[in-house]
MDTraj code that builds the backbone (N, CA, C; nanometers):
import mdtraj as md
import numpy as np

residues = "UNK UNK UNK UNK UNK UNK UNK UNK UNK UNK UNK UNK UNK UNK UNK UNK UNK UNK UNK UNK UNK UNK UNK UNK UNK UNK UNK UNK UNK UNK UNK UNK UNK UNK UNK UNK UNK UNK UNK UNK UNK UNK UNK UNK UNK UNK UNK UNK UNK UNK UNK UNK UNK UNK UNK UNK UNK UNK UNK UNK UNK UNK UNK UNK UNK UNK UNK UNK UNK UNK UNK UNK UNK UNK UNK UNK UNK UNK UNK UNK UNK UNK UNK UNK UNK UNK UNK UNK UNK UNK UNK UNK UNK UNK UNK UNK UNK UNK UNK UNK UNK".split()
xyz = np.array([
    [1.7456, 1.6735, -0.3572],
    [1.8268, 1.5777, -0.2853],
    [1.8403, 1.6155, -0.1381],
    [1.8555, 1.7438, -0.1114],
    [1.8567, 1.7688, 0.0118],
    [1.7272, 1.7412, 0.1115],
    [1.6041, 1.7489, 0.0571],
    [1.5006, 1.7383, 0.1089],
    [1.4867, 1.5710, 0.1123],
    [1.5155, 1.5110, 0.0858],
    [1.4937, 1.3873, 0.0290],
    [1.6151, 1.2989, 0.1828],
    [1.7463, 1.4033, 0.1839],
    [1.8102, 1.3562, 0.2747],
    [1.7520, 1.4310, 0.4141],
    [1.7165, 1.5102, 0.4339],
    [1.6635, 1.5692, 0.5358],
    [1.5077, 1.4511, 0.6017],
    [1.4170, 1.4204, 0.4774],
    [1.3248, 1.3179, 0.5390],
    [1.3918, 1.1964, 0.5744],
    [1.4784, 1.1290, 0.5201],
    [1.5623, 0.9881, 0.5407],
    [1.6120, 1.0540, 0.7238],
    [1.7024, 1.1753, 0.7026],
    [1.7274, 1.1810, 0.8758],
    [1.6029, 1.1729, 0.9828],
    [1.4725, 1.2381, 0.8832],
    [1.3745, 1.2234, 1.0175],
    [1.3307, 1.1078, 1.0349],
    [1.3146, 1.0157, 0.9467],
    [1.2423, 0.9130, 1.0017],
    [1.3455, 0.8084, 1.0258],
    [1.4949, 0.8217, 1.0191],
    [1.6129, 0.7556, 1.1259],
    [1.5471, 0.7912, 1.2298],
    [1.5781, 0.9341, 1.2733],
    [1.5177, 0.9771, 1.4056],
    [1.3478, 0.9318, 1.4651],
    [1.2820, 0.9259, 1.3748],
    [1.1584, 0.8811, 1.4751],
    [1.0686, 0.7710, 1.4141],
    [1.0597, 0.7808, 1.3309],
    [1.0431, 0.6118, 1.2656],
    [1.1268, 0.4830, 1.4012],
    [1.0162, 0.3983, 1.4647],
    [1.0390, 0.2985, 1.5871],
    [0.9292, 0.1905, 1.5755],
    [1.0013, 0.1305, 1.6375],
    [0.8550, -0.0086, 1.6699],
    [0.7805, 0.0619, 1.7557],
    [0.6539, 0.0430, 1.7587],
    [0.5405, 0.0719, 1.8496],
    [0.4331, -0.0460, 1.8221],
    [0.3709, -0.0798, 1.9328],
    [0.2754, -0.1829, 1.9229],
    [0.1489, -0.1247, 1.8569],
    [0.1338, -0.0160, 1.9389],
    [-0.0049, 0.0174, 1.9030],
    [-0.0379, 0.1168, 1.7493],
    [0.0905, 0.1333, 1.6909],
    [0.0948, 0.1871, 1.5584],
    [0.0494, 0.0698, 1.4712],
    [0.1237, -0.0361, 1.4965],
    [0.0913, -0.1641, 1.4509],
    [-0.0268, -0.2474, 1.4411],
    [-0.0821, -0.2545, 1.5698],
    [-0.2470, -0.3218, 1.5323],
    [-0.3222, -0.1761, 1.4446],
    [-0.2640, -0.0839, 1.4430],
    [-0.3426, 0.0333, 1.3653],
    [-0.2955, 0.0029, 1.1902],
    [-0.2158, -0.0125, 1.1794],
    [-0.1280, -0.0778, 1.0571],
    [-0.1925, -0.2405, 1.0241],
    [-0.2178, -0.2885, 1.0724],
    [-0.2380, -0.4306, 1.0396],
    [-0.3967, -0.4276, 1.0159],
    [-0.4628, -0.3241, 1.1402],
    [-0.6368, -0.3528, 1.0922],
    [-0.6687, -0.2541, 0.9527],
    [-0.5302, -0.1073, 0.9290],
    [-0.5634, -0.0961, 0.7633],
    [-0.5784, -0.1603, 0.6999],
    [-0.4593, -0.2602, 0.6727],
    [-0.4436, -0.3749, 0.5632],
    [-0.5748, -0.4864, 0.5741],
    [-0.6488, -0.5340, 0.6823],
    [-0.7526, -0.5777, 0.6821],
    [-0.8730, -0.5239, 0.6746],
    [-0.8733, -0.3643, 0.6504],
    [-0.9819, -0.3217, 0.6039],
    [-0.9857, -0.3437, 0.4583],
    [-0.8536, -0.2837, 0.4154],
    [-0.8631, -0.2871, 0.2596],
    [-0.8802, -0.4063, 0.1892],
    [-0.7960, -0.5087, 0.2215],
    [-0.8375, -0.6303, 0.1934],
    [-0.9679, -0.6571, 0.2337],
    [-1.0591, -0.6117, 0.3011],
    [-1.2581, -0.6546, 0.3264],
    [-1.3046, -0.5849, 0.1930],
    [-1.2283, -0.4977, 0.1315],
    [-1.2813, -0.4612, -0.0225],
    [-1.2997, -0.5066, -0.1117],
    [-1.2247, -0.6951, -0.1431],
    [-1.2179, -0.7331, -0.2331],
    [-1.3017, -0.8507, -0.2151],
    [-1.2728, -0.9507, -0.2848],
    [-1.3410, -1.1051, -0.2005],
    [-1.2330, -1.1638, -0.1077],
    [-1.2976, -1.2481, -0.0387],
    [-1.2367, -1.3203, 0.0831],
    [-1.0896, -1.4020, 0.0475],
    [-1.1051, -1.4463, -0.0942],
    [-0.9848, -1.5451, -0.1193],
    [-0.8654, -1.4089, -0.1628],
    [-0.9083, -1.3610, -0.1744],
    [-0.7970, -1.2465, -0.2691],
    [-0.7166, -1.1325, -0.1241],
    [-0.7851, -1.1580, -0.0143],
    [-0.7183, -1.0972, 0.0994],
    [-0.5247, -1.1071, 0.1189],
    [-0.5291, -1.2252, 0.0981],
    [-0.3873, -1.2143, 0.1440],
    [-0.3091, -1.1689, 0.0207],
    [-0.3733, -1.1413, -0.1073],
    [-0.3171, -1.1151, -0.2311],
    [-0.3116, -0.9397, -0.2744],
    [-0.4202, -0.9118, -0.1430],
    [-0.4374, -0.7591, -0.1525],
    [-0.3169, -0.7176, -0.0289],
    [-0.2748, -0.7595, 0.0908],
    [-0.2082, -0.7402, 0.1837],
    [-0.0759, -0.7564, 0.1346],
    [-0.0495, -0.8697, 0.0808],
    [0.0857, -0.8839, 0.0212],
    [0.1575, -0.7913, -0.0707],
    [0.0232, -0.7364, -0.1519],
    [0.0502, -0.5959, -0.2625],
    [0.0542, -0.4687, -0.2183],
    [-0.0054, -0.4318, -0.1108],
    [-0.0115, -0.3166, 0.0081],
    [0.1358, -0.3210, 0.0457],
    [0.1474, -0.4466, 0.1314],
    [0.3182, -0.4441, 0.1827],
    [0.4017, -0.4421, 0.0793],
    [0.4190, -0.4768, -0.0234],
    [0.4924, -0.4400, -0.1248],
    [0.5198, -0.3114, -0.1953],
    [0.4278, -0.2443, -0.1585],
    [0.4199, -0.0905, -0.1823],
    [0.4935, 0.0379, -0.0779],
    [0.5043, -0.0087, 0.0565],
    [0.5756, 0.0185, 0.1311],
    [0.7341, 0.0518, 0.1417],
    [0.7548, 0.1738, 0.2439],
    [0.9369, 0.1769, 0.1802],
    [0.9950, 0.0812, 0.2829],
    [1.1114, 0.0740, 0.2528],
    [1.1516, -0.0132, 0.3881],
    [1.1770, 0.0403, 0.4611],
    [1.1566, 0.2048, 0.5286],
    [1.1602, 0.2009, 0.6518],
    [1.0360, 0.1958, 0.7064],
    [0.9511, 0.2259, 0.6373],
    [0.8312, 0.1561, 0.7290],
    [0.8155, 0.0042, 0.7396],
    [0.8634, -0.0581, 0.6659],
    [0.8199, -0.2312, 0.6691],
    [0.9255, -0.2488, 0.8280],
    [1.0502, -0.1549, 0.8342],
    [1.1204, -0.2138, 0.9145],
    [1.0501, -0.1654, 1.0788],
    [0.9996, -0.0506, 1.0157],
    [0.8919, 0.0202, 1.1787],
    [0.7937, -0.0242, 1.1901],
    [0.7085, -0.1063, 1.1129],
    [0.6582, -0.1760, 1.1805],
    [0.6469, -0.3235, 1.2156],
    [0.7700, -0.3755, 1.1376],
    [0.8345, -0.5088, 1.1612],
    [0.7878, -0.5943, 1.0945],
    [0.7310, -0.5361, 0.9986],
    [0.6982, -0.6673, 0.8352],
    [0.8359, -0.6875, 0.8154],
    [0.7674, -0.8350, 0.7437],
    [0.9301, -0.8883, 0.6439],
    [0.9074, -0.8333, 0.5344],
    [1.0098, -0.8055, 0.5049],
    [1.0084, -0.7651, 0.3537],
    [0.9764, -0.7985, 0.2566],
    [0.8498, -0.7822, 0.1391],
    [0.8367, -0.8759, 0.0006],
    [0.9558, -0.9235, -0.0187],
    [0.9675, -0.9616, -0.1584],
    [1.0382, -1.0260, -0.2325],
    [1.0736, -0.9670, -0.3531],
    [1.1765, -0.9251, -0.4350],
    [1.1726, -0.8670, -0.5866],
    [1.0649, -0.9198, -0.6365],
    [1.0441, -1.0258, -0.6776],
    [0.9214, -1.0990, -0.7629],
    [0.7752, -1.0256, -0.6839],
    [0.7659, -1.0029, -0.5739],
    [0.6063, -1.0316, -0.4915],
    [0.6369, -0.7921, -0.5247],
    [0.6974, -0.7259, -0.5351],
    [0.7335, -0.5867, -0.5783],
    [0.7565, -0.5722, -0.7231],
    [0.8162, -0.6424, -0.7690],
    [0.8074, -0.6330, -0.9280],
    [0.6944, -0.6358, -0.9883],
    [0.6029, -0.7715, -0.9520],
    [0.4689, -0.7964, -0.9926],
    [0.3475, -0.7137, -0.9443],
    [0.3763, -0.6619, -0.8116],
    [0.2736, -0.5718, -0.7462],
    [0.2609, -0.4172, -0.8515],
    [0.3999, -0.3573, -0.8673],
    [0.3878, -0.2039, -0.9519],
    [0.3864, -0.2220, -1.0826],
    [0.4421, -0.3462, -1.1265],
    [0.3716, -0.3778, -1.2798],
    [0.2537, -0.3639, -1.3440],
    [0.1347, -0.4374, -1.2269],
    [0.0226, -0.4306, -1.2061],
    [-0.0321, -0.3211, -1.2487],
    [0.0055, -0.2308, -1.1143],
    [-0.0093, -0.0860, -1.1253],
    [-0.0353, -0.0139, -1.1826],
    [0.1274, -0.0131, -1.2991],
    [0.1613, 0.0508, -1.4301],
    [0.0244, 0.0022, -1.5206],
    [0.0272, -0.1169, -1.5404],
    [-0.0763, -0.1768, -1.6365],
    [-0.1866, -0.1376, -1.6215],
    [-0.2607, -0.1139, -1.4858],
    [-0.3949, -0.0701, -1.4746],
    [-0.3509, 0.0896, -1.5197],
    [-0.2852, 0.1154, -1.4652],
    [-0.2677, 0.2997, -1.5386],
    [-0.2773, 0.3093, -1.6471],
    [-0.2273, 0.2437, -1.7280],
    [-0.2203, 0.2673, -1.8959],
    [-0.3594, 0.1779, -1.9400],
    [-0.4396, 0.1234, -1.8849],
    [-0.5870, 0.1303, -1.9524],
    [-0.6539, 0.1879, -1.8883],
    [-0.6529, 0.2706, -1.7569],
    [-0.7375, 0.4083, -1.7173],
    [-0.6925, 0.4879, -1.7814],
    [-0.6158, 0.4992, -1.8336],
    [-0.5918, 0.5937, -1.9348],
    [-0.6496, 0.6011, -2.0685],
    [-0.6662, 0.4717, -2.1167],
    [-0.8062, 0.5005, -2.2570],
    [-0.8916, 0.5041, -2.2142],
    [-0.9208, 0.5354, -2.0559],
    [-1.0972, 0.4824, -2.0516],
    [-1.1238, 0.6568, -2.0708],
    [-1.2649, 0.7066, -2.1475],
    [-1.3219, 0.7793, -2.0962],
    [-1.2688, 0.8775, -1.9939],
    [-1.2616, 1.0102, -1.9452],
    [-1.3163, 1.0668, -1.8011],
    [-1.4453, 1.0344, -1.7366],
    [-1.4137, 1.0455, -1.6158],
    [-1.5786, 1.0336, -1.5495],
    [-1.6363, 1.1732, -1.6062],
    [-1.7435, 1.1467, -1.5686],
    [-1.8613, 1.2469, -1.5593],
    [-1.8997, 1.2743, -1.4636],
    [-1.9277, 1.1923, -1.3479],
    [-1.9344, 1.2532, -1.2294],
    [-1.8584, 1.1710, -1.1335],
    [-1.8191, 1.2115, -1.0188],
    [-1.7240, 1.0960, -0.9341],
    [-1.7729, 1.0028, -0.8711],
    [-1.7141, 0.8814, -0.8177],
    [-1.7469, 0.7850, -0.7744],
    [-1.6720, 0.7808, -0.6281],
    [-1.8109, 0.7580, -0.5500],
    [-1.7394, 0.7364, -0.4169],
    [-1.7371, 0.6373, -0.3562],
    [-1.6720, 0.5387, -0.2457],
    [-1.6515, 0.4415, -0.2256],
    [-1.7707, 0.4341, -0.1156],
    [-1.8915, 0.5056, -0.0762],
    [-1.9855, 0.4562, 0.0196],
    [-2.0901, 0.3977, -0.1265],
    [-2.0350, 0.4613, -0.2226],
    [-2.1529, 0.4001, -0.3540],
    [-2.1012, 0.2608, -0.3850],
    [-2.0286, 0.1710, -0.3264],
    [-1.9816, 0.0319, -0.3767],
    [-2.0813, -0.0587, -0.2793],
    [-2.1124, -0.1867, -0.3603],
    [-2.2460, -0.1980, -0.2658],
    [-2.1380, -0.2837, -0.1239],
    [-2.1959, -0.3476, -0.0639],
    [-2.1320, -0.4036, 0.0498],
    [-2.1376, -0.5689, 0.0566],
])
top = md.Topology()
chain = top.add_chain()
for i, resn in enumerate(residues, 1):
    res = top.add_residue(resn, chain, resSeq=i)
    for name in ("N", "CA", "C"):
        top.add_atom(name, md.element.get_by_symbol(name[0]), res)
traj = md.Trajectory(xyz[None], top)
């Protein structure tokens, strides 16, 4: 708990708007979303920002999901976890320059 209140004081303290954190923040979310197909972009961004705490949504000046658009995003989550979990282990790893383009 103490550590937990000690990070909440630092990022009171330096957690801020910045512009240029922001187009750095916004072209993540549009990279990751170029991972999926084109229609599913704003469905991958919306689930990204939903994953976020609110002091970052508030540093970098997203609105906040919604219970429903956060409920449904880590549900997800959970659900894909618990069938990577019957799958198999790999055998060897998979890296993301091996996904075709």
């Amino acid at each position: 708990e103490d550590f937990e209140r000690t990070l909440d004081a630092y990022e009171d303290e330096h957690f801020g708007w910045d512009e240029g954190a922001r187009r750095v923040s916004d072209a993540t979310l549009a990279l990751m979303a170029s991972w999926y197909p084109a229609p599913l972009a704003p469905v991958v961004r919306g689930a990204s920002l939903a994953l976020l705490d609110d002091s970052l949504l508030k540093a970098f000046r997203y609105r906040r999901p919604g219970p429903v658009a956060r409920g449904l995003t880590r549900g997800a989550l959970r659900m894909r976890a618990r069938a990577v979990r019957l799958l198999p282990p790999r055998r060897k790893p998979h890296y993301a320059r091996q996904n075709p383009e």
